[in-house]
N, C-alpha and C positions, 0 to 999 in steps of 0.2 A: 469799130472795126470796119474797115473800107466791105465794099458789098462789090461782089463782080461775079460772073460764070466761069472762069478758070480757077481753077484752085491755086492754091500757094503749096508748090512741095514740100513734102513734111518736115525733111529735115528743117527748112528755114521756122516755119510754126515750133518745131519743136525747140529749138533753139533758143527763139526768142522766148519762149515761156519759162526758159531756166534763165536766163537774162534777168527776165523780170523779178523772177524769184530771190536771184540770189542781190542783185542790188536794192532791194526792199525788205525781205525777210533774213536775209545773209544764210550763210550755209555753204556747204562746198559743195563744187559741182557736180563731181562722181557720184557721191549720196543722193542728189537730184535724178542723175538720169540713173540711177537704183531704181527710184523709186516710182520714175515711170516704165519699169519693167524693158528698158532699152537695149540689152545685153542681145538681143535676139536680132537691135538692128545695130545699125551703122555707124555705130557709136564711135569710133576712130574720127568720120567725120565732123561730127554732130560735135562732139569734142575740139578738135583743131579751131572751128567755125564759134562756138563760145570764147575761146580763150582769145583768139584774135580781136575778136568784138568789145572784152573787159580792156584788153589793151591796150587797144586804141579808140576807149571810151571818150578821154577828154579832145582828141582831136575831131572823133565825128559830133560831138557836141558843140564846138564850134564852127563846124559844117554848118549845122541847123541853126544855131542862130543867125549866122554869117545872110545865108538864101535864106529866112525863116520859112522850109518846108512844113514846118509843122502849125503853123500860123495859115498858111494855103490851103494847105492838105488835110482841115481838117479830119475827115474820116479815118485818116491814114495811122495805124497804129504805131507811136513812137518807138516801140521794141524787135515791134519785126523791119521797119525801116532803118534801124540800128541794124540788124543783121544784114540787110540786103546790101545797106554802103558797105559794109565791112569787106563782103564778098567781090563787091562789084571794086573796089578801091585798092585794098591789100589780101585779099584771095586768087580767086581764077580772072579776077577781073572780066567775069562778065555773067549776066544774069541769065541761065538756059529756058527759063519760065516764061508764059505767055498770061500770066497774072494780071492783074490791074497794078498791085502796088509794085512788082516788078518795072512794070512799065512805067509807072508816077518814078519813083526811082532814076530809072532810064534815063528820063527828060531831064532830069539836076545835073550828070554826069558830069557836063563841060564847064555849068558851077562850080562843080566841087573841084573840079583839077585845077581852076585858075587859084583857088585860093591855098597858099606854097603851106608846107608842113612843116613845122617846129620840132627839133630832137627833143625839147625840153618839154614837148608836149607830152611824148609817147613814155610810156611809163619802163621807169630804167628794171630789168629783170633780168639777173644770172640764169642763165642756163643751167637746169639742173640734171644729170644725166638720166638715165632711163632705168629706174630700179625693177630688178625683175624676183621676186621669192617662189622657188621651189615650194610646192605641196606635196611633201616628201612622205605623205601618207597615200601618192599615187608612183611618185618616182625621189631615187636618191641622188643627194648633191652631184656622186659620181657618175652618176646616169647620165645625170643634166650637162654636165659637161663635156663627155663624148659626143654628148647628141650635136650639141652648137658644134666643138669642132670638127665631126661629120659635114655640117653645114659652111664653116670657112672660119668660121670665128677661131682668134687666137686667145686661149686663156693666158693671162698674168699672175702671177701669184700677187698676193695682196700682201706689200710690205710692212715688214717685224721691225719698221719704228714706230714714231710717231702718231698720233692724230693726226698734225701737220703733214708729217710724209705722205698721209694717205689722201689726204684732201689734192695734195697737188696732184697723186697719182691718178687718181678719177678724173682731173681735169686736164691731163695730158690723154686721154683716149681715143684713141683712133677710130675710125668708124668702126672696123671690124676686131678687137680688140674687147674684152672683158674679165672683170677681176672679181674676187669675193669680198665681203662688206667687212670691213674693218671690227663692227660689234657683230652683229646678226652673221651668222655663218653659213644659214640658210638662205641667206640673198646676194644674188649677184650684179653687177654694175656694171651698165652699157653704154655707150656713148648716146649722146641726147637723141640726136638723129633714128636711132634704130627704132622700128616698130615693131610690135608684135602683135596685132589685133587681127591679123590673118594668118598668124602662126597656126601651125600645127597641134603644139603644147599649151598654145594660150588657149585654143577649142575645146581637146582633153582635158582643160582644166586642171594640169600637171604642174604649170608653172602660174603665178597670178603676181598682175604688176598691181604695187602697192608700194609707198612709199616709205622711205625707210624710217623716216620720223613715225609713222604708223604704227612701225614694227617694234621700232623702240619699247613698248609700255609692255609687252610681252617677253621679250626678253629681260629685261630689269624684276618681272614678276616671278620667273621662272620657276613652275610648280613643276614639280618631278611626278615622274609616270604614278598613276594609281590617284592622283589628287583627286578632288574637289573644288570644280570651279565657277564663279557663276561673272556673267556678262551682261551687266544692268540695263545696258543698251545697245543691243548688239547688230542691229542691221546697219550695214550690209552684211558684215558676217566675216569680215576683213582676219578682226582680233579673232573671234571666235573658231575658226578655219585654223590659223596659227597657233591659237592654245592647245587644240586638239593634236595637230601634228608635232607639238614640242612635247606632247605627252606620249605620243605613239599610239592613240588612241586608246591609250589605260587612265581609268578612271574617268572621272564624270563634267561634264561641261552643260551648265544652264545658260542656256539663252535666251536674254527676253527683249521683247520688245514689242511697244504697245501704239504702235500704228500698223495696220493693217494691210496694205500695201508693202511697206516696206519687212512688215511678219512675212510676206510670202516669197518677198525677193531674199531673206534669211533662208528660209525653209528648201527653196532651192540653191542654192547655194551652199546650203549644208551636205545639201544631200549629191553636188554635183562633185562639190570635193572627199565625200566619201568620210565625211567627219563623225565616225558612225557614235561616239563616245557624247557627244553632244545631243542635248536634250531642251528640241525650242520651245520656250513661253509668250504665248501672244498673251500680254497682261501685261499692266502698270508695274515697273518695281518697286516701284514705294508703296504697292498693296501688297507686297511680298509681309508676312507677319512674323511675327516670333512663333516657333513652332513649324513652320516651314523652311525646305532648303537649310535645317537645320546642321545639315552635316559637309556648308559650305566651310574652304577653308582659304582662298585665294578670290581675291574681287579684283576686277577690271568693271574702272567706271570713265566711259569716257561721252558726258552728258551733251545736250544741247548747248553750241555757243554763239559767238559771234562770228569765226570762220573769218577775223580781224589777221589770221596768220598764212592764209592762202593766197598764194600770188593770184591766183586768178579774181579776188575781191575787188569791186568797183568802185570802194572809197575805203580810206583807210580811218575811218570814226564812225560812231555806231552813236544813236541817239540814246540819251541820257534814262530816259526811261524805260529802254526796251532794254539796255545793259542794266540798270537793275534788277527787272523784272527776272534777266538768264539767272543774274549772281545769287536769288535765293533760290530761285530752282536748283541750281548748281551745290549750294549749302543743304537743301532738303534731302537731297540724292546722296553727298556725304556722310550727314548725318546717319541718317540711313542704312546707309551700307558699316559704318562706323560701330551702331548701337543694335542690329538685330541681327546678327549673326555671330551668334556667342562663343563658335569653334574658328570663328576669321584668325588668320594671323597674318596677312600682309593685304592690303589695299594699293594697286595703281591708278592715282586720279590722273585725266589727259586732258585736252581742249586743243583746239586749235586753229588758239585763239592767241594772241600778244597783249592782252590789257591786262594789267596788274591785278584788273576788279576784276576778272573771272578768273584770278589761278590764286597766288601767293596771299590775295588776302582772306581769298575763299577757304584755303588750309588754314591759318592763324585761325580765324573766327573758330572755325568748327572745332577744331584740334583741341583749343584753351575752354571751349563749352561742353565738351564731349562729355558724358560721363565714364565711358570709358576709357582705360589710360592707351591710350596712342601716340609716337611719337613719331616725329617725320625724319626717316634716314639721310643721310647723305649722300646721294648719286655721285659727286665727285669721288668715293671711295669706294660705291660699287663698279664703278667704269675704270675706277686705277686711276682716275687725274687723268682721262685720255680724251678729255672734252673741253668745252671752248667757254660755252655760255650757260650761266647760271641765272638765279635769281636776283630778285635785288634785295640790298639791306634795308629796306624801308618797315617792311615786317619781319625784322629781327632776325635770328640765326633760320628760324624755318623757309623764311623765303630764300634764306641763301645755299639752301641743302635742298630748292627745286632745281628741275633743268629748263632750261631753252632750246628750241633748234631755232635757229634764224637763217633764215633766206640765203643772204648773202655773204654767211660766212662759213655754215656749216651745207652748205648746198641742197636743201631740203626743205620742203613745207616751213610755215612757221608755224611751232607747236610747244606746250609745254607741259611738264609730267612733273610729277611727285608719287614718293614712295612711302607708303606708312605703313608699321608696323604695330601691331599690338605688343605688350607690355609680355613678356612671356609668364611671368610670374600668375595674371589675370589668367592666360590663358589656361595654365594648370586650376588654380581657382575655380577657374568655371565647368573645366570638364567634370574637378571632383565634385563638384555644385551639381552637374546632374546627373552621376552617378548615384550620388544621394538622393537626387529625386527620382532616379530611375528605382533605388530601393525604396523607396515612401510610397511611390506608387505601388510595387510589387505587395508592399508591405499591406497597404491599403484596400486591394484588389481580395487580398486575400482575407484579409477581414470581413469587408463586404463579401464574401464568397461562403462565410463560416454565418455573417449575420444572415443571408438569405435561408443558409441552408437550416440553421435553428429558428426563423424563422416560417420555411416551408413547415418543419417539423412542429412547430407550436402550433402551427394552423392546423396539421392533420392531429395532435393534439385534441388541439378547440374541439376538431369535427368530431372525435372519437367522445369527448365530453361532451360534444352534444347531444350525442345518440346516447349516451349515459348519465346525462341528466335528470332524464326521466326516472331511472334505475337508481340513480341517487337517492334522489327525493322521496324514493319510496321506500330505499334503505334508513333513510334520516325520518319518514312518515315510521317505519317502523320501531326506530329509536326512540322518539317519541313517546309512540305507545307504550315499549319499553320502559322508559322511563316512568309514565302514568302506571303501569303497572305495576311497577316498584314499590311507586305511591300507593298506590290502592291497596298495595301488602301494607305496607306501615299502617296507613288507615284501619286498613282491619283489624289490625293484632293492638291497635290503641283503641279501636270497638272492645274486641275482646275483653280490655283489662277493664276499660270502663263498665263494658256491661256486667263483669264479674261483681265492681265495686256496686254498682247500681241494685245489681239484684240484693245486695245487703242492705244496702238504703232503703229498697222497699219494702224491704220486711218491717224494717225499724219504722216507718210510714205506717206501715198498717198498723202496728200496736198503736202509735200515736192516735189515727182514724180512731181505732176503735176505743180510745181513750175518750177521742171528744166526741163521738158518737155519745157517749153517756152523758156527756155533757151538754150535748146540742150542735145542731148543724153552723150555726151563726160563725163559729170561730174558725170554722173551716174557709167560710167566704172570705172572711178578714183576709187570711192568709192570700188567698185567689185573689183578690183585689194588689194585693202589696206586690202579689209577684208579676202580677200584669203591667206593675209600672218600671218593674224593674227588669222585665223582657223589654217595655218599649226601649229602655235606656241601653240595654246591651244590642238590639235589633240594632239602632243608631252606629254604636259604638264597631258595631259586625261590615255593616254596612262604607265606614269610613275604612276598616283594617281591610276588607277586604277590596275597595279600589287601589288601596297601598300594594296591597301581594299582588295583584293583579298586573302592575305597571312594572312592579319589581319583578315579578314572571318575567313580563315581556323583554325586560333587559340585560335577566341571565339566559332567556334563551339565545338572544342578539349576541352575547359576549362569549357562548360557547363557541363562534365562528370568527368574530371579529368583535379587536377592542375598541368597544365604541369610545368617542371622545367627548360626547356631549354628555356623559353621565356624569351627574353630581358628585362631589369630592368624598361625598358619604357613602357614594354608593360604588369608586374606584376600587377604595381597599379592600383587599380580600376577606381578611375575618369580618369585615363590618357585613358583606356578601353571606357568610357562614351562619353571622346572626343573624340576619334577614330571616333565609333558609330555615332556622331552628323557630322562631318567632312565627312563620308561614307554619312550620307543626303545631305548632301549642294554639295558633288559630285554630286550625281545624278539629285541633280536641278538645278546644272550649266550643265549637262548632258543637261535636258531637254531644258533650257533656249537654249542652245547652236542649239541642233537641230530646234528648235520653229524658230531661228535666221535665219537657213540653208534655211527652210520654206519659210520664210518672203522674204529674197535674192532672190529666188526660184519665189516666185509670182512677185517679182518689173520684175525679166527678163519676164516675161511672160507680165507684163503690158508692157513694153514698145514694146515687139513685139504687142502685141496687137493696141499698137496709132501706129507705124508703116503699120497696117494694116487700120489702120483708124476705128476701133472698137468705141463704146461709151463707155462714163465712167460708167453707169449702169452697165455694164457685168464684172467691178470689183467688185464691193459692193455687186453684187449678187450672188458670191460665197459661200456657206454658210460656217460656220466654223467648221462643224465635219470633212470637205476635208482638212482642215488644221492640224487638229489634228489626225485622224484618223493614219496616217502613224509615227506620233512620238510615238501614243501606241503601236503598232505592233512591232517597234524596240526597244523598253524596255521592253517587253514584252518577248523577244528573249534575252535579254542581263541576265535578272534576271535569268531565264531558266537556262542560263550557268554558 
């Protein structure tokens, strides 16, 4: 950049930098000076001074070679020196700045005039009149046209033939003459010459120039009051303004758009036209998800392109890699809008753009991959056949059911639109689809709502089991004992009969005694010896039955609560359980028998030391028999215990 102490005025800086923009990045130029927030200046100028400059690009290009300024000059920036010839050459013809590159400029002047100007150079452009759209959600059609002809203007009605008819009627207009738009009925048509950037109504924000190729995708869309609409990319705010006032501000308008700058140039602009129904998103659309914006029902997608359809463009080809790179961006966004909006029923795709590779084959691809059923309408039969330029057959019938504006035949931007629709069929499909799911959920909600709550309840439960556990345990401690006490009756009452039989056995004992008393003590010991071998053999045999009942205890007490699984096949069945049980009795009364036995042994030795001592036989029979019994209760007594 040249270096010097005067500034360069803004507007030429500003100029040149959308210059540079748009012959390197492409893009149109209004969205440019959107988005440097210019609305507040001079934009009329700043405007006139771009468009001169793109169109008579190739003649100041051979200016510059011709003198090679820019081979001299090097400091001198090529795009603001494009702007200042422009000005200085086919503007005011003269430069009011005291700049340095005004002045490098200056000194070419008489260069550039010797060398003579080519028609064939200057780039051939139809004049297109001045479209003007009412923002009829501040003022009506009727309004707007009092107001002009208050001001001098003559309205014409807009002739009930033709397309044809009307194209010639716009191109016969007088300076002060204006008619209403053939499709859009909300826009009116001025002769090219007329300005409005110092209007009154273009300040209030009442009326807004936009072109009517622009307006096109909105009208063709046309959601009736109360819709749902969302706008994928919506600054400047053009479409979005328009959808809102074609709906009378009923129903809902999303707007998104994920640059920053130009979010803010939306956001005012939303708000200066009063677009109250609309609701902006600064965010990516394609981070838009299923499950949001779900009660979209109308899309307007009109993505990044090449801007190949603008007159105001400074070459008419676009590098090969950067027009890929738009055509899947372009596919992403369809896609997109295609497959995550389940309640969608019509999509308007736009560009404005003329390359085949950004419109009709961008539809084909997506359309035939989609997995939703979409099919692409016919615009010649929503317009009635009252248009010009279509698609081409190259992709099949759908490229031939898109539209074209062209330049120079429909008087308008160059631009292209398609209309898709979803399958109506799907679309019932899908809403009972989540009706169904809206009942699954409810259905589910309420479930988990019943599981929580017998869940709170089994926990207060637990808690109330817990504080009564203790209370259990010692109701089930007391069962127990119950149970033991049961036992301890049986036990007794099989003492009882025992001891009954016992006390006859001892009688029968003692005749015996006193039998072999006469005989001699010797055959008494025999006896004592025999039976000492034959307690150790029952000790033994006590010993083995009773770790058996023992383990057999432990796993009818277990199975009074739960059936255990690991017990033995033998020990499953119930009457085998029963005989167990019966077998654990007849133990304990050979138990008993057995001790009674010990007893009996017990008193013969003491009788016989007794007739050793010379004792009488009264002092046997006079023992009573609780001395007898008394000590084999104590030791079952202890035994049950353990």
């Amino acid at each position: 950049m040249f270096e010097h102490s005067v500034r360069v005025p803004r507007n030429f800086k500003i100029s040149a930098n959308i210059v540079k923009k748009v012959a390197t990045e492409g893009g149109g130029v209004k969205n440019l000076l959107y988005d440097n927030k210019l609305r507040h200046f001079r934009t009329n100028v700043i405007y006139a001074l771009i468009t001169e400059t793109i169109k008579h690009a190739a003649h100041i290009n051979k200016l510059f070679e011709a003198t090679g300024i820019l081979e001299k000059e090097q400091r001198l920036d090529p795009w603001l020196a494009r702007v200042l010839t422009t000005e200085l050459l086919f503007g005011k013809k003269e430069l009011p700045g005291l700049s340095k590159p005004e002045q490098t400029i200056l000194s070419y002047k008489e260069q550039f005039e010797k060398i003579p100007l080519q028609l064939d150079e200057v780039k051939s452009e139809v004049r297109r009149p001045r479209y003007v759209r009412i923002n009829t959600n501040l003022l009506t059609t009727s309004d707007a046209i009092r107001a002009f002809q208050d001001e001098g203007y003559k309205f014409i009605r807009c002739t009930s033939g033709s397309y044809n008819d009307y194209l010639q009627q716009i191109q016969g207009l007088s300076e002060y003459d204006f008619t209403q738009d053939y499709h859009v009925k909300t826009m009116f048509v001025f002769h090219p010459g007329s300005k409005f950037h110092d209007h009154d109504l273009y300040l209030e924000n009442k009326i807004i120039l936009q072109d009517k190729a622009t307006a096109l995708p909105v009208q063709l869309l046309a959601p009736p009051p109360g819709s749902v609409v969302l706008d994928m990319c919506a600054a400047p705010g053009m479409k979005t303004t328009q959808v809102a006032a074609f709906m009378r501000n009923q129903g809902k308008v999303y707007a998104v758009e994920r640059n920053e700058n130009r979010y803010q140039t939306l956001c005012d602009f939303v708000e200066k036209t009063k677009s109250k129904c609309v609701t902006t998103m600064h965010r990516d659309a394609l981070e838009i998800k299923k499950g949001e914006c779900e009660d979209v029902e109308y899309i307007i997608l009109d993505p990044s392109c090449s801007g190949s359809g603008m007159q105001l463009s400074v070459h008419n080809y676009v590098e090969d890699v950067r027009l890929a790179r738009l055509t899947s961006l372009q596919e992403k966004f369809l896609k997109h809008a295609m497959n995550s909006f389940p309640k969608a029923k019509k999509i308007v795709y736009s560009t404005c753009s003329i390359f085949p590779e950004e419109n009709e084959r961008v539809i084909s691809n997506v359309v035939k991959s989609s997995r939703a059923k979409w099919k692409v309408l016919n615009v010649k039969d929503l317009l009635k056949e009252q248009w010009n330029n279509y698609g081409s057959g190259m992709y099949g019938e759908m490229g031939t059911r898109c539209l074209y504006a062209r330049p120079e035949s429909d008087i308008t931007t160059g631009f292209f639109l398609a209309v898709l629709e979803r399958d109506p069929k799907q679309v019932d499909n899908s809403e009972n689809i989540e009706v169904a799911d809206e009942e699954l959920t409810q259905k589910k909600a309420k479930n988990n709502k019943k599981q929580t709550s017998e869940e709170t309840q089994e926990a207060e439960t637990i808690e109330q089991d817990g504080d009564e556990n203790s209370g259990n345990q010692k109701k089930k401690k007391k069962k127990s004992k119950h149970k033991k006490d049961a036992e301890d009756k049986i036990v007794e009452e099989a003492e009882t009969t025992i001891v009954d039989e016992t006390s006859e056995d001892i009688k029968c004992k003692n005749k015996v005694v006193e039998a072999s008393s006469e005989n001699g003590v010797d055959c008494i010991e025999v006896n004592t010896e025999t039976d000492k071998v034959k307690q150790k053999k029952k000790k033994k045999k006590k010993q083995k039955d009773l770790s058996e009942v023992s383990e057999n205890h432990d796993i009818n007490s277990n199975n009074d609560e739960v059936i255990s699984t690991e017990v033995n096949s033998d020990e499953t069945e119930l009457p085998k359980k029963k005989k167990k049980k019966s077998k654990h009795k007849e133990l304990i009364e050979n138990d008993v028998l057995e001790q009674t036995q010990e007893g009996i042994h017990k008193d013969v030795e003491t009788e016989t030391s007794t007739k050793k001592r010379k004792k009488s036989k009264h002092s046997l029979e006079e023992v009573p028999e609780n001395d007898e019994v008394e000590p084999v209760k104590k030791k079952k007594k202890k035994r049950s215990k353990e």
